[in-house]
Each structure stands twice: as structure tokens, then as C-alpha cells.
C-alpha positions, 0 to 999 in steps of 0.5 A: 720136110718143108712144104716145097720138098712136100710138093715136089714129092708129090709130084714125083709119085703123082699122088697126094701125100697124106701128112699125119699130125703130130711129131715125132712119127717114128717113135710113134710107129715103133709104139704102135708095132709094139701095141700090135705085139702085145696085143693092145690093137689086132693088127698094125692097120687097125693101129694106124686107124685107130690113132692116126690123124691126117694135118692135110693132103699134099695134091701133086700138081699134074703139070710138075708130074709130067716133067719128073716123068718124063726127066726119069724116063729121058734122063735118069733111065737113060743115064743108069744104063749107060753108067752101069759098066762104070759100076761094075768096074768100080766094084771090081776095083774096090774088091781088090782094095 
């Protein structure tokens, strides 16, 4: 993910986003899940506490934060609601395909 895609995520959850060090996390997560069933960690948090490494912390800039709020609430709700009976009739459609 870039660091622009990292800022913006951030900013959406408004919250920081931990990123990990190291590549390929999801191998390393399914690794880890298997430790955790073959009983070389007790559970997956002691895992993560034991291997994880944090690169850096993503801040969300608050200024962002607001506006992505106030877009999902004015914007995405408003729009979700109003495409809701589009949604279903699409659905009924395609039953008959």
C-alpha cells in the first residue's frame, strides 16, 4: 500500500495504523496460526507478541478525519438508503436469469 493509501486509511478509521515490518504478512499470519495449533505459542496473541515488529505508526490527520466522516454520513448513508430499492429489484431480476 502506498503511503498516500496509508494516510487516507487512517484518516477514514481515525486511528493510527500500525504497520508491521517485513513482507509477505500473510504467510507469515498463516504461519503463525499454525504455531498456535501445534502448540509452539499458546495462543495467536502471544504470536503476534512474540514475532511482530512495528516499521512505523500512520497518525490520521483529524482535519481529513472529519471530512471522510462527515462524506459517509451525508453522502455514502444517504446514498445506500436511497439505492436500496434499486438493490432489491436487481436482485429480483437476476433470480429469474
Amino acid at each position: 500500500m502506498s503511503k498516500s493509501e496509508l494516510h487516507i486509511k487512517a484518516a477514514i478509521f481515525n486511528r493510527p495504523l500500525i504497520i508491521p515490518e517485513g513482507q509477505e504478512l500473510v504467510v507469515k499470519g498463516a504461519a503463525l496460526l499454525a504455531g498456535v495449533g501445534i502448540g509452539v505459542y499458546p495462543d495467536v496473541a502471544d504470536a503476534c507478541r512474540q514475532t511482530n515488529r512495528v516499521a512505523r505508526v500512520v497518525e490520521p490527520d483529524r482535519n481529513k478525519a472529519d471530512i471522510y466522516n462527515a462524506f459517509y454520513r451525508e453522502v455514502y448513508v444517504r446514498a445506500l438508503s436511497n439505492l436500496s430499492p434499486a438493490f432489491k429489484g436487481l436482485g429480483a431480476f437476476a433470480s429469474k436469469i
